[in-house]
N, C-alpha and C positions, 0 to 999 in steps of 0.2 A: 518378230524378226530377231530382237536380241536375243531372246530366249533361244530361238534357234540354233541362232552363230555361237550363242555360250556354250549349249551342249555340244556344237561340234567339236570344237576349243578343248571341251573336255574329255571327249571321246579321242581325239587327234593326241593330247597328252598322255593320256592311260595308257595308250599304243604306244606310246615313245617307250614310257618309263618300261612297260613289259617285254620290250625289246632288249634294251639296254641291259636288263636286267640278267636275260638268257647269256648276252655276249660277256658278262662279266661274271653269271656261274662257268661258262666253257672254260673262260680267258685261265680260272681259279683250279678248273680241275686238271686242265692243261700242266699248269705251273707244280701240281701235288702229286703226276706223274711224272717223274722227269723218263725221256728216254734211257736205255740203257745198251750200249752199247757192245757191250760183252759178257750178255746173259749172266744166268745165273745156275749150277745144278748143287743137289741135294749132296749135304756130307755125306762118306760112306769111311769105310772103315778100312783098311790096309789089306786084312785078308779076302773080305770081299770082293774088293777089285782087281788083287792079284788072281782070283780065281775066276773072275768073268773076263781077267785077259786071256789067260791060262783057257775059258773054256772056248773062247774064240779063237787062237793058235790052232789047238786038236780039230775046233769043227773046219776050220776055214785055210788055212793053209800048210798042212801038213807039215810043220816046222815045228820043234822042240819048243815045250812050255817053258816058263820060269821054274826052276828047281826051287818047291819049300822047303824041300830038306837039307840043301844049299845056307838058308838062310841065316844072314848074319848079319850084325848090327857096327855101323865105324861111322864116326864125325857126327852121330844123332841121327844116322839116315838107314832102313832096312835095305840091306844089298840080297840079291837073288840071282841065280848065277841061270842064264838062259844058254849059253854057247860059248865056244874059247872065246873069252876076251869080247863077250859082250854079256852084258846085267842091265837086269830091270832092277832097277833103283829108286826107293819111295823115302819121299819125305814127308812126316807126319807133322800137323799143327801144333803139336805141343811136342815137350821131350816123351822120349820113347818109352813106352807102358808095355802092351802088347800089342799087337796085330788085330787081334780079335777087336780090339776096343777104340787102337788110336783112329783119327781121325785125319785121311788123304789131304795135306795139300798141292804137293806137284807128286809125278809119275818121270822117273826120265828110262830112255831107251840107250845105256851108255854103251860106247865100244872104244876101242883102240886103234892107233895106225894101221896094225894088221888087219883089223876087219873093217877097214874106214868104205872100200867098196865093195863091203859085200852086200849083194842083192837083198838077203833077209835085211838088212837093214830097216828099211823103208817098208816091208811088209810088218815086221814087228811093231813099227812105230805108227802105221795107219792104224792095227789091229789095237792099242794100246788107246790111241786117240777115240777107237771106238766102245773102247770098255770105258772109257772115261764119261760116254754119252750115247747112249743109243739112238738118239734122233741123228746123231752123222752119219751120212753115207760113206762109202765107200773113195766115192768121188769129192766130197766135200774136203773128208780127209787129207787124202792127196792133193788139194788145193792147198790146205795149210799146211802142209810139210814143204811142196815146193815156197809158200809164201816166207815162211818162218825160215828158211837159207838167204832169202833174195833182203830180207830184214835185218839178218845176223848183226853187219856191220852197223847198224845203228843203233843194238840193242834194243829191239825191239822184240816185238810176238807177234805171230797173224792170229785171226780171230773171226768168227763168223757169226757171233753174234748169240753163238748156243750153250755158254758156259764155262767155253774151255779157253786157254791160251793157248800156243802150241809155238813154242821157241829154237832155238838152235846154238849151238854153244861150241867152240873149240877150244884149247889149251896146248902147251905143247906135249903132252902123254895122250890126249885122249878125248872126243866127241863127244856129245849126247843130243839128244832131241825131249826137250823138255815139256811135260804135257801140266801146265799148271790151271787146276780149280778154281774157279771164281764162285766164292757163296756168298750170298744175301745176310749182313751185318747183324 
């Protein structure tokens, strides 16, 4: 009989501690991925994304690209001139090299009072948020443009969790919609 009740005793223990064991490998792997809340995407380089904005403009909404031939350099940032008195404007991670080499970290979509409502506005700047990430739709997009307005005032960004920020900015001369990159440290 003792023998009996000991092996239970020992059998009921082994179960415990292999239990415990699982809940405190999950509890550890848990803790080694933290969530992340604002994705992450892959550097890319200045010319490369102006030209997958540029190629998304021509295929999708029959609006004038960003002019490369435009292009010019002021305060550290590539300006490119899309339409009167509105530019697609890239800020590079480091000081500026070249296009071919630096390395995207915000995109904005600026304009001026004069074109503060015009309609491409917001097409430019969905189109822009899509070259920034191709998993966004169409629609997601346009969630964070309207988000990143209704945000403005607190300084904030909206975000959907795929990479991008997507802010909003005024001054008194002039707008932007700012599409900034979040990469992995």
């Amino acid at each position: 009989m003792k023998k009996v009740l000991f092996s239970f005793l020992i059998i009921l223990c082994t179960f415990s501690l292999i239990g415990c064991g699982k809940k405190e490998e999950e509890v550890k792997e848990k803790e080694q991925e933290p969530e992340n809340p604002i994705g992450y995407v892959e550097k890319d380089t200045v010319e490369n994304l102006v030209d997958q904005f540029n190629a998304l403009v021509l295929d999708t909404s029959g609006l004038g690209p960003a002019d490369k031939e435009s292009l010019t350099t002021k305060g550290g940032l590539y300006w490119y001139s899309i339409d009167d008195n509105i530019y697609l404007v890239v800020n590079p991670l480091d000081a500026l090299k070249d296009p071919k080499e630096d390395i995207v970290s915000s995109m904005r979509i600026y304009f001026t009072e004069k074109t503060k409502d015009d309609p491409q506005i917001p097409v430019f700047t969905r189109l822009l948020i899509m070259a920034n990430n191709k998993e966004i739709s169409r629609e997601e997009a346009d969630k964070l443009i309207s988000e990143s307005k209704d945000v403005a005032n607190d300084n904030l960004t909206s975000n959907n969790g795929k990479g991008i920020s997507v802010g909003y900015a005024e001054t008194d001369d002039h707008y932007e919609y700012q599409i900034i990159r979040n990469y992995k440290e």
